[in-house]
PyMOL Python script that loads the backbone (N, CA, C, O; Angstrom):
from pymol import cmd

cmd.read_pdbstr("""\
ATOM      1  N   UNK A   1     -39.522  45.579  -3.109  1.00  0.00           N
ATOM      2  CA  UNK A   1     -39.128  44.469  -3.937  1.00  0.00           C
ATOM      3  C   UNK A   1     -38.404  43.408  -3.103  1.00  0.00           C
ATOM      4  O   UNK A   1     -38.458  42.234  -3.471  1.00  0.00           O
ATOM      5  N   UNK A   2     -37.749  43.746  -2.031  1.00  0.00           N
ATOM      6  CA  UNK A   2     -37.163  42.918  -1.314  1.00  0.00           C
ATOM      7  C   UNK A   2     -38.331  42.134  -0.573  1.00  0.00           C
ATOM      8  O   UNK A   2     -38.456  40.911  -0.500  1.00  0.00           O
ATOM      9  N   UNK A   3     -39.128  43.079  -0.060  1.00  0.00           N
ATOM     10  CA  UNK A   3     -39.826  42.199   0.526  1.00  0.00           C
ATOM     11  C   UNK A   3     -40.939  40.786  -0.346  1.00  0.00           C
ATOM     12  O   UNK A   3     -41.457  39.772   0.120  1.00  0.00           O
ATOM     13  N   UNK A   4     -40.927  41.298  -1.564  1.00  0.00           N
ATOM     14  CA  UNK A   4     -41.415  40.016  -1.573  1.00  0.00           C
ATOM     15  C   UNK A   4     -40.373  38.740  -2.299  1.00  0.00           C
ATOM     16  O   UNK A   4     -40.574  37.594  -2.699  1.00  0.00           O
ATOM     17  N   UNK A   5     -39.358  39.518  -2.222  1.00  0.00           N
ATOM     18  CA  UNK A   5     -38.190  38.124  -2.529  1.00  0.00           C
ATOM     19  C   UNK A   5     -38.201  37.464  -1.675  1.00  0.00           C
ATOM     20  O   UNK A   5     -38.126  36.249  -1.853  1.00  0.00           O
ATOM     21  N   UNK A   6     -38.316  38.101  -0.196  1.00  0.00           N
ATOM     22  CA  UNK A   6     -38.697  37.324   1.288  1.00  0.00           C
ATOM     23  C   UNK A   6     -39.640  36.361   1.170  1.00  0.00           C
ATOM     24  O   UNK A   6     -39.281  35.184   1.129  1.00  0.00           O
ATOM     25  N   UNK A   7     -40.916  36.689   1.100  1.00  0.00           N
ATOM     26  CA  UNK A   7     -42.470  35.982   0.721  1.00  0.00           C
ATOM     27  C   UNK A   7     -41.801  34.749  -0.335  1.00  0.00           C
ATOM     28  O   UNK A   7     -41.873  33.582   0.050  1.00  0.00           O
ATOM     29  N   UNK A   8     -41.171  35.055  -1.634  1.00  0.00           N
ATOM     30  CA  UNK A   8     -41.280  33.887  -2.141  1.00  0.00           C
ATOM     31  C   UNK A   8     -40.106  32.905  -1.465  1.00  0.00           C
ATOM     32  O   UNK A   8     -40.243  31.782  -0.981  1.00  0.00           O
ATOM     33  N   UNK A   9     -39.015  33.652  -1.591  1.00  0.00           N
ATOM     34  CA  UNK A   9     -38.397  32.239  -0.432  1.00  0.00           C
ATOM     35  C   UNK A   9     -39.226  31.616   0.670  1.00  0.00           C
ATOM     36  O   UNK A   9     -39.263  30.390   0.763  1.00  0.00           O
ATOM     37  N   UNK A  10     -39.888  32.382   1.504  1.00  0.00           N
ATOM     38  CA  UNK A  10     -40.748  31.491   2.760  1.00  0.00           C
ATOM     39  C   UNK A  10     -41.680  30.636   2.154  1.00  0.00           C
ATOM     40  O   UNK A  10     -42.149  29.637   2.699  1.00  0.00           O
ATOM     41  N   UNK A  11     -42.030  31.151   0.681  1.00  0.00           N
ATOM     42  CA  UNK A  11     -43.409  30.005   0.325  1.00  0.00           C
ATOM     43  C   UNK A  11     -42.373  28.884  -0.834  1.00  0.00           C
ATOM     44  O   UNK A  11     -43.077  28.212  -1.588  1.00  0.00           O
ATOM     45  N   UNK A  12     -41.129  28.717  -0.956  1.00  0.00           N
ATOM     46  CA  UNK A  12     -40.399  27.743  -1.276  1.00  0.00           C
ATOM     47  C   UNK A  12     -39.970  27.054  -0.834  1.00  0.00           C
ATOM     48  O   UNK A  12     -39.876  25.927  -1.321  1.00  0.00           O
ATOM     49  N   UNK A  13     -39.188  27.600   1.047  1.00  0.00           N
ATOM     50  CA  UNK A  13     -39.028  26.819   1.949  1.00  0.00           C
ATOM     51  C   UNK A  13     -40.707  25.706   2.682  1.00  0.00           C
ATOM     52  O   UNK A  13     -40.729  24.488   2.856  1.00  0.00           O
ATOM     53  N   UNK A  14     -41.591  26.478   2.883  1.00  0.00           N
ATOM     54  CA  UNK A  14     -42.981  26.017   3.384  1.00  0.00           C
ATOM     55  C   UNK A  14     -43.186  25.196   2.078  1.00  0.00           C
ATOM     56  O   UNK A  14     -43.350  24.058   2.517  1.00  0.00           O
ATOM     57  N   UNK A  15     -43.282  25.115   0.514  1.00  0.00           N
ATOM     58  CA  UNK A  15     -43.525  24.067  -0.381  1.00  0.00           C
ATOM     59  C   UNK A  15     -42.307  23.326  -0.486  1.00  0.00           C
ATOM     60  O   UNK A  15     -42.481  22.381  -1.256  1.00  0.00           O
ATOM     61  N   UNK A  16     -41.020  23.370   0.022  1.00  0.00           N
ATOM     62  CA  UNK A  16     -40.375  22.253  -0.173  1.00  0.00           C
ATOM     63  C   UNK A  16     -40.452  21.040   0.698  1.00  0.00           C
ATOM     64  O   UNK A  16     -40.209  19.842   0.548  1.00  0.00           O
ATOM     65  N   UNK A  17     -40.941  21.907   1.796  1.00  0.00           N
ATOM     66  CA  UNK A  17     -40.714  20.987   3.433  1.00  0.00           C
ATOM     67  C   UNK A  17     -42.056  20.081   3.133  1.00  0.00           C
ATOM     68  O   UNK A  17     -41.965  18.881   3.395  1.00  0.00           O
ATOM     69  N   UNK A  18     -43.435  20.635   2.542  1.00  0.00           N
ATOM     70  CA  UNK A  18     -44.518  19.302   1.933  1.00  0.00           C
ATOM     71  C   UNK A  18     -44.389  18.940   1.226  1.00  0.00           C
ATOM     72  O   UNK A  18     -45.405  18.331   0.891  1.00  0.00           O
ATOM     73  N   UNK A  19     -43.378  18.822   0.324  1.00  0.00           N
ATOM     74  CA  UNK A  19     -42.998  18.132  -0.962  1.00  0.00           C
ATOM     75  C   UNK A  19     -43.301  18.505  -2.034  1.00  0.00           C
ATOM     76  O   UNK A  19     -42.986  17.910  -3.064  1.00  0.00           O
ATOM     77  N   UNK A  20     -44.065  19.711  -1.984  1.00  0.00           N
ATOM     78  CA  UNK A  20     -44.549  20.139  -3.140  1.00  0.00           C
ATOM     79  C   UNK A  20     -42.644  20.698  -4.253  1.00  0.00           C
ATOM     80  O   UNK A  20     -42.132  21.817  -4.269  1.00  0.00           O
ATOM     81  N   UNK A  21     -42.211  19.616  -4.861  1.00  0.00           N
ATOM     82  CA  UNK A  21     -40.664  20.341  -5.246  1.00  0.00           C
ATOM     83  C   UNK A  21     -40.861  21.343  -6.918  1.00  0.00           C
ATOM     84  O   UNK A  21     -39.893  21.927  -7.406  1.00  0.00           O
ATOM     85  N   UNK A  22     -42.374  21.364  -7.630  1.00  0.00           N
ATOM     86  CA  UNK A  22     -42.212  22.396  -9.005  1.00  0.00           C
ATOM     87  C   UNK A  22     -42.518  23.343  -8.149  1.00  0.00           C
ATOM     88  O   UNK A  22     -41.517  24.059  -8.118  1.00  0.00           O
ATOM     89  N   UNK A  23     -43.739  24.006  -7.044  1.00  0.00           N
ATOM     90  CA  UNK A  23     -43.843  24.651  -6.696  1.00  0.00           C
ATOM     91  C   UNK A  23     -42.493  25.534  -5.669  1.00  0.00           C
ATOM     92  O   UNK A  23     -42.406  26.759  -5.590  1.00  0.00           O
ATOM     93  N   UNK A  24     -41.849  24.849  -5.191  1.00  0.00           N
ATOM     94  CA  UNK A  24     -40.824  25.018  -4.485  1.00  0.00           C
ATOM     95  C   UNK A  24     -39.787  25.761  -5.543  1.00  0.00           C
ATOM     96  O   UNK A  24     -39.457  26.946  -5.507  1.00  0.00           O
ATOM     97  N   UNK A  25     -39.418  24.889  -6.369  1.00  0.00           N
ATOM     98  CA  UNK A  25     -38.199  25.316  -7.536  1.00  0.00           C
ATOM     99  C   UNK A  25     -39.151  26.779  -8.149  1.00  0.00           C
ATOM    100  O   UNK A  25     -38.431  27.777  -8.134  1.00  0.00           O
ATOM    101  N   UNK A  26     -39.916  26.931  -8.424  1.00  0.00           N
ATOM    102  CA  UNK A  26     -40.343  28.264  -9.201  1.00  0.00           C
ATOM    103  C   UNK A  26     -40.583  29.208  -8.166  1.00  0.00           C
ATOM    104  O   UNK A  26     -40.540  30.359  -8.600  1.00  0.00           O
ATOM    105  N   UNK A  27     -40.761  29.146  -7.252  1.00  0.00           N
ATOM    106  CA  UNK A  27     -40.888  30.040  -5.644  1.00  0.00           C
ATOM    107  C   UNK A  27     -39.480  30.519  -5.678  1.00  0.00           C
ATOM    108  O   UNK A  27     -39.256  31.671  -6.050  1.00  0.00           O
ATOM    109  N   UNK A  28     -38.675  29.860  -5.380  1.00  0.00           N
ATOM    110  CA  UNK A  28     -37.361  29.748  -5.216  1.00  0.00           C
ATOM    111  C   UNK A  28     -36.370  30.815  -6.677  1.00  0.00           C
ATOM    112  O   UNK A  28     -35.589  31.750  -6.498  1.00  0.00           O
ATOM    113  N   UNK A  29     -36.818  30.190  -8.004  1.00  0.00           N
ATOM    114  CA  UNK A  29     -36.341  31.506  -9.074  1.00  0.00           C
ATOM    115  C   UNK A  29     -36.900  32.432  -8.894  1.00  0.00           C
ATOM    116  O   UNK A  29     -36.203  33.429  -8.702  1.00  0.00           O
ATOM    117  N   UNK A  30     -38.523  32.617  -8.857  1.00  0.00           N
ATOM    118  CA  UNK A  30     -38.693  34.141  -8.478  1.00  0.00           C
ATOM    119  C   UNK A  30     -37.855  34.587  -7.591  1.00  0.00           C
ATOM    120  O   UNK A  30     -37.120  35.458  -8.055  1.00  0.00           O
ATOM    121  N   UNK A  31     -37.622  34.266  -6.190  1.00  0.00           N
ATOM    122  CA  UNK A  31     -37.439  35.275  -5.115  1.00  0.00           C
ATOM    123  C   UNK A  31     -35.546  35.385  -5.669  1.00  0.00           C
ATOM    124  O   UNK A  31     -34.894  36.325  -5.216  1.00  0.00           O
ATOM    125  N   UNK A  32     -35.111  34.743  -6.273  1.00  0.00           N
ATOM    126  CA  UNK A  32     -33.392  34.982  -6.320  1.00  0.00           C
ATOM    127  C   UNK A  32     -33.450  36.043  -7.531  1.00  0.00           C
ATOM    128  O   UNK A  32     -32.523  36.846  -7.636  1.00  0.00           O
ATOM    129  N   UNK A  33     -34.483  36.062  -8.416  1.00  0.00           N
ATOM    130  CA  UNK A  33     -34.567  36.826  -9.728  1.00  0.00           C
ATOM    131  C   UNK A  33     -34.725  38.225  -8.917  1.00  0.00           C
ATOM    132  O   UNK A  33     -33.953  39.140  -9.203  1.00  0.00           O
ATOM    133  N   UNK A  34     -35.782  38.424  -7.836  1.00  0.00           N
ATOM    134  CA  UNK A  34     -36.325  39.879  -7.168  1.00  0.00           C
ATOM    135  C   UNK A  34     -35.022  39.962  -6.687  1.00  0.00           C
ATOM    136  O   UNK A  34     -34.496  41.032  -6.996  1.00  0.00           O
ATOM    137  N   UNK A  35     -34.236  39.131  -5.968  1.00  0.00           N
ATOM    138  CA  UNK A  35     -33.344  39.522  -4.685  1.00  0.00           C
ATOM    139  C   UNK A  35     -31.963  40.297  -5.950  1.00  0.00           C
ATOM    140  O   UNK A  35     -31.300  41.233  -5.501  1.00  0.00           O
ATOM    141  N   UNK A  36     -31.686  39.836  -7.358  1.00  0.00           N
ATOM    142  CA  UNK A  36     -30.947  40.472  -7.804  1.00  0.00           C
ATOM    143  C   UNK A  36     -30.830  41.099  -8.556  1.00  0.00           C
ATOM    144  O   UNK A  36     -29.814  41.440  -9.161  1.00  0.00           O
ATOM    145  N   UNK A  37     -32.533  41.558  -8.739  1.00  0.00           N
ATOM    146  CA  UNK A  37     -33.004  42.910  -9.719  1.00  0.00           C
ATOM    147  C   UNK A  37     -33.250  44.097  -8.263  1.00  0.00           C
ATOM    148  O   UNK A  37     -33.399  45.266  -8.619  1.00  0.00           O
ATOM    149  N   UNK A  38     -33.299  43.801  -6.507  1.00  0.00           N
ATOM    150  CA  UNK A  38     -33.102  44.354  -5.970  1.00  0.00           C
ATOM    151  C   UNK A  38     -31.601  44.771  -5.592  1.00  0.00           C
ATOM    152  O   UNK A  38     -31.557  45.665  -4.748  1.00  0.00           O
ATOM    153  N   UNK A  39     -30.278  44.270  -6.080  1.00  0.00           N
ATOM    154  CA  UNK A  39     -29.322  44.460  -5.983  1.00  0.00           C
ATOM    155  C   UNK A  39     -28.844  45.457  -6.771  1.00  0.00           C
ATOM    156  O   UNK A  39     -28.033  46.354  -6.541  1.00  0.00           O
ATOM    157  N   UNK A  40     -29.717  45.051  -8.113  1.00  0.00           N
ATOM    158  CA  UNK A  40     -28.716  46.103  -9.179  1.00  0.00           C
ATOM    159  C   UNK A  40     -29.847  47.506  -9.343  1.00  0.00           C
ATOM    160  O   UNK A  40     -29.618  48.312 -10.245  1.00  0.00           O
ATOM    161  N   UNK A  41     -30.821  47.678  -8.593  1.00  0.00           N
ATOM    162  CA  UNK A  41     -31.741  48.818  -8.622  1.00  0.00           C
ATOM    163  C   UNK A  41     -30.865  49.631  -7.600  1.00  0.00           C
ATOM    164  O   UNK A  41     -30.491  50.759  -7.919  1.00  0.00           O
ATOM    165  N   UNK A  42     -30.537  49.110  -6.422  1.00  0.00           N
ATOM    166  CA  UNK A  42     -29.529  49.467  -5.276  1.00  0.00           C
ATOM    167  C   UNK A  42     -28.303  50.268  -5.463  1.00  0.00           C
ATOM    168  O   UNK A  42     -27.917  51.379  -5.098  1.00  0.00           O
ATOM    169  N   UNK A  43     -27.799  49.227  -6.216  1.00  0.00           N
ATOM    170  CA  UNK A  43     -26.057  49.819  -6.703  1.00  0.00           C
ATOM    171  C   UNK A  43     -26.354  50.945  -7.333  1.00  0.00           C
ATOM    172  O   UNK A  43     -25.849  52.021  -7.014  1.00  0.00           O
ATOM    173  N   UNK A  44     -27.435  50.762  -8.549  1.00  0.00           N
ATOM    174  CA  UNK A  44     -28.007  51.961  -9.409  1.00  0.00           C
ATOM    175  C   UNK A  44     -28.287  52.908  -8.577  1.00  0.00           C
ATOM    176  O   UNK A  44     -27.327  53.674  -8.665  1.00  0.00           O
ATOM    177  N   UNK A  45     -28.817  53.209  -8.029  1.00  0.00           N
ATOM    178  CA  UNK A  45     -29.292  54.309  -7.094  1.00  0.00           C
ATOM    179  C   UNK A  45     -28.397  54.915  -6.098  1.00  0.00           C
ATOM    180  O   UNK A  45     -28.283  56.087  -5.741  1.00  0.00           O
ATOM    181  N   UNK A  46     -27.833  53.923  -5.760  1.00  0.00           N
ATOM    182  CA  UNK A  46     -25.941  54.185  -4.911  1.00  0.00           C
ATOM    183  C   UNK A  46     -25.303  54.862  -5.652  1.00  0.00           C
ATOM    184  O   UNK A  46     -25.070  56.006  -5.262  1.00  0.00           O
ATOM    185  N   UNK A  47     -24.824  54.478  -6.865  1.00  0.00           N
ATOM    186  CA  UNK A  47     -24.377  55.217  -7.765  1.00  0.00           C
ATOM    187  C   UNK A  47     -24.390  56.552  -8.079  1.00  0.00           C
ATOM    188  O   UNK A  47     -23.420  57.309  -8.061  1.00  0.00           O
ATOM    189  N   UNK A  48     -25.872  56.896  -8.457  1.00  0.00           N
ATOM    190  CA  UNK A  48     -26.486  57.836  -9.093  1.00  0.00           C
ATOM    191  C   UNK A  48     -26.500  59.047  -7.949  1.00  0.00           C
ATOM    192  O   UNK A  48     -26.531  60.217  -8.330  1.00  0.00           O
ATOM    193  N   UNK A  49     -26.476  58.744  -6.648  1.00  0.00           N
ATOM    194  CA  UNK A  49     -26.694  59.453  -5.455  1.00  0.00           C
ATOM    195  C   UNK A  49     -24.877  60.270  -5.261  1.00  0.00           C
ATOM    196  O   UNK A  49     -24.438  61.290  -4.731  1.00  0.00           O
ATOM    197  N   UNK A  50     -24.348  59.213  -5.964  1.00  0.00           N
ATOM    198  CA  UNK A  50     -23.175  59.741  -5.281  1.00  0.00           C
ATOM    199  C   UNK A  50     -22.446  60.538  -6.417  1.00  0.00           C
ATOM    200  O   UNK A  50     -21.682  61.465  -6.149  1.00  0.00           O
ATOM    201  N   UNK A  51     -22.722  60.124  -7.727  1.00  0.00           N
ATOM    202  CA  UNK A  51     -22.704  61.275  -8.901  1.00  0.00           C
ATOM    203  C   UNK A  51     -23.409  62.767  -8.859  1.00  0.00           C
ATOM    204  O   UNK A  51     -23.093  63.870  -9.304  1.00  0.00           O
ATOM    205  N   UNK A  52     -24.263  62.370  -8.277  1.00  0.00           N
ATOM    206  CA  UNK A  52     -25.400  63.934  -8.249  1.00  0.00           C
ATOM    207  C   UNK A  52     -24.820  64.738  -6.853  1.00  0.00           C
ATOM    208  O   UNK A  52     -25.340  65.735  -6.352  1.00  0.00           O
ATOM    209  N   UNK A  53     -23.744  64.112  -6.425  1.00  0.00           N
ATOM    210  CA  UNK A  53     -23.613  64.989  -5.109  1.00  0.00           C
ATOM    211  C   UNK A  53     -22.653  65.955  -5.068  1.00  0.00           C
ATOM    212  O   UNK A  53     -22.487  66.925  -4.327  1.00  0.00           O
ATOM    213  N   UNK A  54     -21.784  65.321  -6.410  1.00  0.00           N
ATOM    214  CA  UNK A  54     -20.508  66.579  -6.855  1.00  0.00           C
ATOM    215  C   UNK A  54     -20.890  67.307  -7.605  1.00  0.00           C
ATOM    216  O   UNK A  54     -20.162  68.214  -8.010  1.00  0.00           O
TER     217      UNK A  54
END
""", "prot")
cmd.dss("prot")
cmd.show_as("cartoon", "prot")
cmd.util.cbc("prot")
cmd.orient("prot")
């Protein structure tokens, strides 16, 4: 999942720099939406790892 939060930032930075700016702005919410549904899958799993260990 991270990795394609990567992909859409690079194809927001590469559509902002040609001007393309709707394509850019919706590139850009996807990859921050992945980058912090990859945060809280993380913590979740951090969590859960460290409950199941006691």
């Amino acid at each position: 999942m991270l990795y394609w939060a990567l992909v859409f930032f690079v194809v927001a930075l590469v559509a902002g720099a040609f001007g393309f700016g709707g394509i850019a702005a919706a590139s850009s919410g996807i990859a921050q939406i992945l980058f912090f549904l990859f945060l809280v899958l993380f913590a979740a799993s951090l969590i859960l790892g460290l409950v199941r260990r006691r």
